[in-house]
N, C-alpha and C positions, 0 to 999 in steps of 0.2 A: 712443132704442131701442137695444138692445143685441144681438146676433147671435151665436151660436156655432156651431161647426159641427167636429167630432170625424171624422181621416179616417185611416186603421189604415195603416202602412209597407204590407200587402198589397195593401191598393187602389192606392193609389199605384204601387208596382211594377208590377201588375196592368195600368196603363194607361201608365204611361209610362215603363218600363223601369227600370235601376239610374242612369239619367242624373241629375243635381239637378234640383230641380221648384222652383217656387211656388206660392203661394196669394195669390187677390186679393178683394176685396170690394167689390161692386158693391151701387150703392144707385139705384134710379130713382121718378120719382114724376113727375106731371105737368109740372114744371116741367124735366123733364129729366134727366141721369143724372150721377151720377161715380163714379170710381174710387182705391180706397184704394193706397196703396205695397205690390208684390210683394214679400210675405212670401216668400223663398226658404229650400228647406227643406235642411238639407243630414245624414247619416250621420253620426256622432262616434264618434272612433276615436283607438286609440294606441299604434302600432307597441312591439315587442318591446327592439329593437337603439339603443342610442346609437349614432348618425353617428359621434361623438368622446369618449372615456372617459379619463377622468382615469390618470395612469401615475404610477408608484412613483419617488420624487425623493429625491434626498441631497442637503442642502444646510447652509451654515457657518451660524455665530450671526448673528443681523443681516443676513444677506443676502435678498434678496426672492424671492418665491414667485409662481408664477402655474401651478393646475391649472385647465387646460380642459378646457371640458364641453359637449358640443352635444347636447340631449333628441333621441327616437325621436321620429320627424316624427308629427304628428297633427294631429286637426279636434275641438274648437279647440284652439290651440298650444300646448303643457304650457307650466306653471308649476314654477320649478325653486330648489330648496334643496339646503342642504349638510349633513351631517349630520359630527361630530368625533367618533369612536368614540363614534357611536351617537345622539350629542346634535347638536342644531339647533345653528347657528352662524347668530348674530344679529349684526349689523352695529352695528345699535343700542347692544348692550352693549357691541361689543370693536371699539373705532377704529380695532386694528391691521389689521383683514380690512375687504373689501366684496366686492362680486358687480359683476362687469360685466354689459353688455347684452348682450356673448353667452354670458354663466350661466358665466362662468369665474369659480375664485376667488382672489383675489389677496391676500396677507402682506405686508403689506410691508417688515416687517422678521422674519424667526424669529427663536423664540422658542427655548427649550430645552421651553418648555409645547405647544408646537407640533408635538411631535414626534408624531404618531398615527395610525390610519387613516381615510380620508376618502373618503366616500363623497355623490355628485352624484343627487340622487331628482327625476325628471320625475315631473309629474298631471296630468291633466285631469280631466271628468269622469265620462272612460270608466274610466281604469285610473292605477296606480301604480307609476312602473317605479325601482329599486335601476341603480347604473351598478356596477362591479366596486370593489372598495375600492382603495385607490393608498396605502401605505404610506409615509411620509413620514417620514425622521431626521435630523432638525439635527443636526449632530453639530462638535466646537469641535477646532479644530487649538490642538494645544501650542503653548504660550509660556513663554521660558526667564524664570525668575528672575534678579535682579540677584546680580551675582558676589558671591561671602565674601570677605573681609579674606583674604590674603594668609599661608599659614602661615608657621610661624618655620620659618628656614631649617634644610635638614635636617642640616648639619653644623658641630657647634660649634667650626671652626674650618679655614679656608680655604675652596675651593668648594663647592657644595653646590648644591640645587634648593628650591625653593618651590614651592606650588601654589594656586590657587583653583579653587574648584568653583562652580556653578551648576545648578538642577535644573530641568526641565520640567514647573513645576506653577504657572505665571503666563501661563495656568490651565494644567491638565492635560487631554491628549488627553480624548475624551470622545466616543462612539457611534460610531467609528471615526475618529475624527478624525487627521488626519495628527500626528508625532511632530516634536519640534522638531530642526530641522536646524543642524548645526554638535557642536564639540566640547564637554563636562560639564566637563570638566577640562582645565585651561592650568595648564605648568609653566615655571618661567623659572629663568636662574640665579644664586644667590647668592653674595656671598665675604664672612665674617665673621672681622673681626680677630685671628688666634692670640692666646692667653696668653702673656705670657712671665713669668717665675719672676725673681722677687730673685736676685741671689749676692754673696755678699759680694766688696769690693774687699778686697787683701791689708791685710795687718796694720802699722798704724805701727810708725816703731823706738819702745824703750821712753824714756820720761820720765823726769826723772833724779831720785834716789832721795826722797824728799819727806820730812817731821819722824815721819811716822806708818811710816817704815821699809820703805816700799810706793812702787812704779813703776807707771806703765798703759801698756797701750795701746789703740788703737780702730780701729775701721775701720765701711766706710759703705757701703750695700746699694744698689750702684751698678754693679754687674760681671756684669750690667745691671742697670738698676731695674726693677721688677717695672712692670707698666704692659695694656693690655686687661685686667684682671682676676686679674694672677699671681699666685702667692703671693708673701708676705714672705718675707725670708730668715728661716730659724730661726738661734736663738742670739744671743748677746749684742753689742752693738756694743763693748762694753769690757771687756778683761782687766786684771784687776790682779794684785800677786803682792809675796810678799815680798823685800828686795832688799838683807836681810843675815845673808841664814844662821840668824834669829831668833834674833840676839842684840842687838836692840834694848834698852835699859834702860829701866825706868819704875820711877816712883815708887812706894813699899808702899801698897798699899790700906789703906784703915782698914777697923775694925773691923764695920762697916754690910754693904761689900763681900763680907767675909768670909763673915758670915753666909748674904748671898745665893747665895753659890756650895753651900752648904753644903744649902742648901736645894732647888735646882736639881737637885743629884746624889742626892739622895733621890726627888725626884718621878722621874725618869727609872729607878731601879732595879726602883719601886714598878710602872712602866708595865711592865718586863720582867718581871717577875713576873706578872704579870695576862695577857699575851701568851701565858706556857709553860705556865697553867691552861686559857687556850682551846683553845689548842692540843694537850693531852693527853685532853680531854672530847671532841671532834671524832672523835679518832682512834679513840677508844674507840665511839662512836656507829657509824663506818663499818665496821668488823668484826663488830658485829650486826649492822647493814645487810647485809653481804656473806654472811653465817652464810645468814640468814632467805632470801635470793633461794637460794643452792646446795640448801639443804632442798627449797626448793617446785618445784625443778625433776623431782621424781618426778611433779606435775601435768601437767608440760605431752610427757613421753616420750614417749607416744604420736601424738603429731602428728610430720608431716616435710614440714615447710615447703620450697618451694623455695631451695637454699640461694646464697647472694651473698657467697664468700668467694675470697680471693686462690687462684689454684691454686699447683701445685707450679712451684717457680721453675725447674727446669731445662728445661722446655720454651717455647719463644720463639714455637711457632709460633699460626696465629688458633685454629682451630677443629684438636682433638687428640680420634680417636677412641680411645675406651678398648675393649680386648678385653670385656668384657662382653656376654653375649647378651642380657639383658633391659633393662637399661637402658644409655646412652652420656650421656658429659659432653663436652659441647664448649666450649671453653675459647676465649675471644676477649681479646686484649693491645691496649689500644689506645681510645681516644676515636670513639665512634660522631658524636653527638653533643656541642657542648661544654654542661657544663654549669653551671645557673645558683645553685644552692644549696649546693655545696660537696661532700664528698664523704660525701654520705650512703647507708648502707645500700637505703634503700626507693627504688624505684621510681613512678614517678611519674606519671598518667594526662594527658598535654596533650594537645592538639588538632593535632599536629604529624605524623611520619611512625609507618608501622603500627609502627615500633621509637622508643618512649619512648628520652629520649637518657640516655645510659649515662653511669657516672662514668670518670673517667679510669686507673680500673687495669683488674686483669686481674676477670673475672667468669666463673662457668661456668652454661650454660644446658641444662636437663636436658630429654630429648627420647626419643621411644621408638625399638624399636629399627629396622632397616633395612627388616625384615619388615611394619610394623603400613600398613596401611590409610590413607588420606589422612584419612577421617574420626579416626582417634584421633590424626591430628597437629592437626587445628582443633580438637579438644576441650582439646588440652593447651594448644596458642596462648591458648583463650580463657580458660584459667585464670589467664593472666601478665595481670597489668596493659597491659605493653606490648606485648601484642599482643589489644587489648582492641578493637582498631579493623578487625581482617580480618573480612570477612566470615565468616558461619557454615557456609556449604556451600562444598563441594569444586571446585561444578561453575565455579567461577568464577577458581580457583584453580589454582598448579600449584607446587611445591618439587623440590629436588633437592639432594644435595649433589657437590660440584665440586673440582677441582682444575688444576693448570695445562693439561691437557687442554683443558678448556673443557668445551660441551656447549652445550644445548639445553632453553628453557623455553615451555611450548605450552599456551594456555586453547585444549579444541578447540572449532572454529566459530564462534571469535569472530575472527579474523585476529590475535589477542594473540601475540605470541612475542618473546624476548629471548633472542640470539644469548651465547654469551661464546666466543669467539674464543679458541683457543690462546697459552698465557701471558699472557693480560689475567690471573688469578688468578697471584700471583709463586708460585715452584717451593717447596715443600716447607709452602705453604700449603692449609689443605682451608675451605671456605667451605659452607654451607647457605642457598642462595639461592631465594628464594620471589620468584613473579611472581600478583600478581592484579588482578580487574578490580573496579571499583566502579561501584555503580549511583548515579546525581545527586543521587538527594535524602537519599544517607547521607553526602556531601563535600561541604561548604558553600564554595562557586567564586565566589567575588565576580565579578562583570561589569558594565564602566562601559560607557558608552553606547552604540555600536552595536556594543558586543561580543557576540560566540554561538558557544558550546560546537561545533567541530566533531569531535571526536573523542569514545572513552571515556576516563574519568579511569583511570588504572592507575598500581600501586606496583609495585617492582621492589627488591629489597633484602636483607639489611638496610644501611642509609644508614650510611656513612661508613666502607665497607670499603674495603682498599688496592688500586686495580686497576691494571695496567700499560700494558696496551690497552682500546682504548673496546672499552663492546659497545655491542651494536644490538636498540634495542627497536621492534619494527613493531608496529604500529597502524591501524588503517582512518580514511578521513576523509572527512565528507559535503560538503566543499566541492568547488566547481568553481572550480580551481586559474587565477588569471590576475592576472597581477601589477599588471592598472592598475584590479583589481575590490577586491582584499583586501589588507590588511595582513595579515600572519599572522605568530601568537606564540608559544614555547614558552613555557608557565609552570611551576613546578615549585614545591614547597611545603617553604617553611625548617623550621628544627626548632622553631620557635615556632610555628608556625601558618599565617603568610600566605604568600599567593601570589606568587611573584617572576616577572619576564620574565627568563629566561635566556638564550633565542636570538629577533632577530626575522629572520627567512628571508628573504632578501637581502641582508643587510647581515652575513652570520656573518665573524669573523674567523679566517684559518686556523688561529691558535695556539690559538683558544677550546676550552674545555672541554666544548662540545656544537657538533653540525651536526646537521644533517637533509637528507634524500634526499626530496625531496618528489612523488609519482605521480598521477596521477590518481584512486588512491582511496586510498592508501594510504601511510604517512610511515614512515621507518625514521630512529632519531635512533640518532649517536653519543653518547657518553657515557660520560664517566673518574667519575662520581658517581649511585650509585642511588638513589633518590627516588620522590618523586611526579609524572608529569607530566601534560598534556592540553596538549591543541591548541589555538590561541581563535583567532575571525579575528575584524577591524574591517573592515564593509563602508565600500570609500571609494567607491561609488558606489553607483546603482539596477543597476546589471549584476550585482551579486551574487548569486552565488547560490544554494542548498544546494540538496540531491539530495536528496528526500524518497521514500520507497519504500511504495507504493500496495498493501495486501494488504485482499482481500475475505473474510472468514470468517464461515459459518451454520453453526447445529447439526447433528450428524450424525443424529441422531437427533428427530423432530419429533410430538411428540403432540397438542399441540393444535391449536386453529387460528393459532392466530399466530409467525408464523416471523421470527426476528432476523436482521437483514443488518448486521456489525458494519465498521468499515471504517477500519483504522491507517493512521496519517501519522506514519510513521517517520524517523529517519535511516536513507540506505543505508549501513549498516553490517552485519558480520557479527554482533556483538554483538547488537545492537538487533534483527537476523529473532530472532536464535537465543531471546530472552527473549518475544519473542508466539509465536513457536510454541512456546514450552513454558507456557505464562501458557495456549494456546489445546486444548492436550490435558490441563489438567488441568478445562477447562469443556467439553468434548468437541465442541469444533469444528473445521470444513474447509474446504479451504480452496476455492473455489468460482472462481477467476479468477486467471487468470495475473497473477503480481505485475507493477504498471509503474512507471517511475519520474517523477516531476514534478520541476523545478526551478522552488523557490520562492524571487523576488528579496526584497531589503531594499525594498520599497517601500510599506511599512508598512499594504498592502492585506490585507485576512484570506484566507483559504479557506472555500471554498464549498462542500456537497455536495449532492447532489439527489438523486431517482429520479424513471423516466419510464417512459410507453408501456408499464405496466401491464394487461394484458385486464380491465376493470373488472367484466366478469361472474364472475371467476375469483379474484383478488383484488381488495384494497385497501389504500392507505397510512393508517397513523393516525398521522400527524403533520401538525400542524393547520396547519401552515407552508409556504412550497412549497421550502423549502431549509433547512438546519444551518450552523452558520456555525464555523469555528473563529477566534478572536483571532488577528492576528497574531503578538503576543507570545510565546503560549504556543507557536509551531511555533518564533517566529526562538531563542527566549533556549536552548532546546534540553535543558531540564532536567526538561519532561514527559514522566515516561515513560508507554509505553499508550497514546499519545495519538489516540483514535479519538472518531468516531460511531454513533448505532446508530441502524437505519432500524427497525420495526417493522410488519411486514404481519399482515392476516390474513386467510386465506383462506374461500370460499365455503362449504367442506364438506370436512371430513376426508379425502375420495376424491381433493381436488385435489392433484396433484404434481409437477405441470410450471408451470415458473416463467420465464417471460418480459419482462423490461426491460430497461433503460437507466439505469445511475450514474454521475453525471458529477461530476467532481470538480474543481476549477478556483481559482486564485488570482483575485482581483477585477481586472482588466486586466492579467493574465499568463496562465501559462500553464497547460494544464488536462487533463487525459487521459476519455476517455470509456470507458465497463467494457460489456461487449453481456452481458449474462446469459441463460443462454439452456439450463437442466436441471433434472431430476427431482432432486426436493428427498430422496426415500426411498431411491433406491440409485446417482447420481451422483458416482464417486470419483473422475475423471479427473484431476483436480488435482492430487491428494492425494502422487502422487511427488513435485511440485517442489520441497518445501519436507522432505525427507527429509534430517536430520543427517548430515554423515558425517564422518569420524574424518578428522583432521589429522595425518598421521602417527603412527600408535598412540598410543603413551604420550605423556604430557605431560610427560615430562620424559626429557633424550636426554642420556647419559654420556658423553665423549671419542668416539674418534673414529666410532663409530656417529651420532653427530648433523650429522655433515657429508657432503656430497656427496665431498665433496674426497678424494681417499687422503692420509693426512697426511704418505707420502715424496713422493709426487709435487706437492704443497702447497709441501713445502720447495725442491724444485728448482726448480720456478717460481719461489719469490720469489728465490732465489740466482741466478738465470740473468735476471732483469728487472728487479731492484734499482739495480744497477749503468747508471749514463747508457751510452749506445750512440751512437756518430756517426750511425751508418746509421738512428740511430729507432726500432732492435729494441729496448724498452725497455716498462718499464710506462706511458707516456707513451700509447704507438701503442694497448696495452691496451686501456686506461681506453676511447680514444675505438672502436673495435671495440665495445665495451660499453655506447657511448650514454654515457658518465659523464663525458666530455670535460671539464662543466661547471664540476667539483669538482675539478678539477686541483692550485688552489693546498691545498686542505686537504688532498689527499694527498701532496703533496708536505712537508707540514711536520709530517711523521710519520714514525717511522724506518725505517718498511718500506711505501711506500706499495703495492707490488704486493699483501700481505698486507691492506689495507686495502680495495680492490676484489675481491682474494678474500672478504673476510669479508662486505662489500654484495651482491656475485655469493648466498654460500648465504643471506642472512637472505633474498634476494626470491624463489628460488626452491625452496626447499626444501620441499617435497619431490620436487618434480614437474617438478624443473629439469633440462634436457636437457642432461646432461656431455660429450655428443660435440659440441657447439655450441660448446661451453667451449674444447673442446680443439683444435677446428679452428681458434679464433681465436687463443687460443698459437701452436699451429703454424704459421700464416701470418705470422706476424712477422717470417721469417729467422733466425730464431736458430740458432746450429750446433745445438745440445742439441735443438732441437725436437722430434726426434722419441720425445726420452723420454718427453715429454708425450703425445703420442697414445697414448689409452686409449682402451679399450672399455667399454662401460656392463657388461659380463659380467669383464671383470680388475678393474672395480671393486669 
């Protein structure tokens, strides 16, 4: 017999509440009764929330994985799988995985295949619950390459260096993977054997006179012997000669003889004769040749090529203005660059300084006149060859010309300037001195291993002029200055092209041809040679670390619904604002948040940016990510320029205008700044002063003594009254250390005027805005009798 019996969750509740129940089935019959096993009934359910949800992992090649996963508790207990962006992950097929008991899942060794998002699904069979995805990136730390063979030594004779290199691509970094640590290149040093050259040993006496009327002597290539590779000696080991006045007697030749000579001296007439026909047919050729070229120069009259001829010899000096009002020749005597093809007319386009190197005589260079515009001096620059390499706008730029006064060269708003100091330019010389800036990706800066750009690249010249005193070129710099963080290097670019280390900043020697004055943000180099420099640092540790400058910019104007939030990672440089807010007013944007600044170490970890705490009724993010990532690389090597993110919102409805969140900007285990946003996107201008241009002392370019602080009689009595050692201390010595310069002692001291030397550091750091009665009370406290000549007023100057 078979029984059923159908009873509704109503009933049940109905009588014995939300409690569990059973059912039992009783069977009786005469014989007596029993009873079946209590069917218990229970509700089946499956909570929303995982207990424990799989989290986002970085992990190396081959190292082991384990995400845990504990399903939303339920009746009966979920069944739980893995899903690999998207797809089931079967155990079965891939050996490398399996699933624990407590639904975790475990890798045991990653993969590069492994790199994906991973997601833990509970079921039963009420419901189906997704856990959040956990992002997952194997990612492989650099390994160095075995070293190269050893170069040839770099000097073919005495000491010299050698180098090997090795690269970081066994294997290469890979998903962020850490960089390989240690140095790319080892140099060691060499000594290769000099040459030496044959010479001959002196001459034997002669041999005495022999039947054929003739003596010798000899001698033997021994005075030294040639040896590592020398030449032989040139010339003969034996002299002979005759050794009786040629009147030795011989016997008559016969008749055969006769002949032969007869013969001899016809062939030879015959040869001279054949000689004075080519000779006469040539000449005649090259007087048509010469005819045909003076004719055709009616063709070419109307052209006026820039002309490359010797000037007029009576004038010695570099650069000679001519009285002319429309056009000037400036005439330069002297080797710019030396040159490598001899002394040819044409100029020649290298890769070397913005002045192609010049031949060794006099040349004159044609230029408009005093009056014209900075624009029609870059137009005429970029017609020369050799100045093929300036940039094409103004704003970047700055020229003058100079004479033993000195003066003043100014890019404005980028902290660019180049001092030249009183008689650096010798007396009765006039120079046309150009300073400009370059942007990274038009000067190709080689950088070996943990090198990066902390400066701008800037030319200052033209290269290889005569100077007497160093000038001072200042420059901005985005390192944070600590000498057990950076090595740090000046480089400066030969006339062939590469990049040389000039100065390394600790170790300058006082007699050296360059030093630097190193600041907190900003480097001012000496310097007796104009050129190309930049600044580079080698981080020697994770403590290093650059000043990157944080600027937030949105449209000023907003039509549709979606509004861009752009957000540069700069160098703090002046250069570097000055180029995004001009890059940002020509796409018409503002700037919406006070600029801050991040220091980003060498620890080869990227940047990170995000936004947060958006009113979701109001806006929304469409970036399907929950962050942007910048490479390391691209902030540390320092050659991107613009280098930003752009967030993309869009809003609810054209009426929304108030915009409230959170952008967080951050290095991955360093350090990170947070932005509060928090204004009306249609008429919020509040920002918009910060980042307002302003002029750097007028012109860019400042003539004798208007470009100094200094009054130039009061300049000379100072250095005449401080020059001079002092028993008492009153001296340029006590100066310097008044001035904080204390450091640099021995470089001023191996200069002929060191007081002149701290005056001329005093105006490149403070000029314009440098307080002269500051100046003058610290003269005046020294003691000196004369002191009080010194005390000025900022109004007598």
């Amino acid at each position: 017999m078979e029984v059923r019996i159908n009873v509704s969750r109503q009933q049940v509740e109905k009588v014995f509440g939300l409690e569990e129940y059973w059912c039992q089935c009783v069977a009786w019959s005469s014989s007596g009764t029993t009873k079946s096993q209590k069917a218990y009934i229970r509700i089946a359910y499956l909570r929303k929330n995982f207990e424990q949800e799989p989290l986002a992992r970085e992990v190396s090649l081959e190292q082991g994985l384990v995400l845990p996963c504990r399903p939303p508790e339920g009746i009966p207990p979920a069944e739980v799988e893995w899903l690999r962006n998207e797809d089931l992950v079967d155990p079965a097929l891939d050996p490398n995985v399996y699933i624990t008991r407590e639904h975790s899942l475990v890798v045991r060794q990653a993969r590069l295949a492994d790199t994906a998002n991973y997601t833990c699904v509970a079921k039963n069979i009420v419901a189906r619950r997704r856990s959040a995805s956990a992002a997952v990136v194997v990612y492989v730390n650099g390994g160095w390459s075995t070293w190269t063979e050893w170069s040839v030594c770099s000097a073919s004779c005495g000491r010299g260096w050698q180098k090997r290199s090795r690269s970081c691509t066994n294997p290469a970094p890979l998903n962020g993977g850490a960089f390989c640590e240690g140095q790319n290149v080892q140099k060691t040093a060499c000594a290769t054997l000099c040459p030496v050259d044959g010479s001959w040993s002196p001459w034997s006496k002669w041999s005495a006179c022999g039947l054929d009327c003739t003596h010798w002597r000899s001698r033997e290539c021994s005075d030294p012997a040639p040896r590592n590779g020398g030449e032989e000696c040139q010339g003969s080991e034996l002299d002979t000669r005759n050794c009786t006045s040629d009147l030795c007697v011989h016997t008559a030749s016969g008749p055969e003889d006769v002949a032969l000579y007869v013969g001899l001296i016809a062939v030879a007439v015959c040869l001279v004769l054949l000689l004075l026909v080519l000779v006469l047919v040539y000449c005649r050729k090259k007087e048509g040749l010469d005819s045909d070229v003076a004719d055709s120069s009616i063709l070419t009259s109307g052209f006026q090529p820039v002309s490359i001829k010797p000037s007029k010899a009576d004038n010695p000096h570099l650069l000679t203005i001519q009285p002319d009002l429309s056009t000037t020749t400036t005439t330069y005597q002297g080797s710019l660059c030396p040159r490598q093809d001899g002394p040819s007319p044409k100029f020649q386009l290298s890769n070397g300084h913005l002045l192609s190197p010049l031949g060794g005589g006099r040349h004159t260079l044609h230029h408009s006149s005093p009056t014209s515009e900075a624009e029609d001096f870059v137009s005429r620059l970029s017609t020369q060859n050799y100045f093929r390499s300036l940039p094409r706008g103004t704003s970047n730029m700055a020229y003058g010309t100079f004479n033993f006064l000195g003066g003043r060269l100014m890019i404005p708003n980028t902290g660019i300037s180049l001092l030249i100091p009183p008689d650096a330019i010798p007396r009765g010389k006039i120079y046309e001195v150009y300073l400009t800036l370059h942007k990274p990706e038009d000067v190709r800066l080689p950088l070996a291993g943990c090198q990066t750009l902390l400066s701008p690249i800037v030319s200052c010249g033209p290269p290889g002029v005569l100077l007497t005193r160093p000038v001072i070129l200042a420059m901005d710099h985005c390192g944070e200055p600590s000498p057990d963080s950076w090595s740090l290097r000046l480089k400066k670019q030969s006339c062939e092209g590469s990049w040389e280390d000039v100065l390394h900043l600790g170790e300058e020697a006082p007699s050296h041809l360059y030093y630097c004055q190193l600041e907190a943000g900003a480097c001012y180099v000496f310097t007796e040679q104009l050129g190309r420099f930049a600044l580079v640092g080698e981080a020697l540790s994770v403590a290093a670390a650059k000043r990157l400058k944080l600027l937030l910019f949105a449209p000023l104007a907003c039509t549709s619904l979606e509004y861009n939030i752009r957000v540069y990672c700069l160098h703090d440089t002046h250069e570097a604002l000055k180029e995004v807010v001009q890059l940002e007013k020509q796409l018409g944007g503002q700037l919406i948040q006070e600029p801050r600044v991040l220091h980003f170490k060498d620890s080869y970890h990227n940047l990170r940016l995000s936004i947060h705490d958006m009113p979701s009724s109001l806006w929304k993010s469409k970036l399907l990510v929950s962050y942007q990532e910048i490479p390391f690389y691209h902030v540390w090597s320092g050659a991107q320029q613009y280098l930003h993110c752009t967030f993309t919102l869009e809003r609810a409805s054209p009426s929304t205008s108030d915009l409230a969140c959170k952008m967080w900007v951050w290095q991955v285990e360093g350090d990170g700044q947070s932005f509060n946003i928090n204004f009306n996107i249609t008429k919020d201008t509040r920002f918009a002063e910060l980042l307002a241009l302003e002029s750097e002392g007028g012109v860019p370019a400042l003539v004798g003594p208007s470009a100094f602080k200094i009054p130039f009689l009061i300049r000379q009595k100072i250095i005449s009254s401080l020059d001079p050692p002092c028993s008492r201390g009153a001296d340029w010595r006590t100066l310097a250390q008044k001035l904080h310069l204390d450091s640099h002692l021995s470089f001023f001291a191996s200069k002929p005027s060191p007081t002149a030397m701290i005056l001329n550091l005093w105006e490149a750091r403070h000029f314009p805005n440098g307080n002269l009665s500051q100046l003058a009370a610290a003269v005046a406290g020294l003691g000196q009798p004369e002191a009080g000549l010194f005390t000025v007023s900022e109004a007598e100057c």
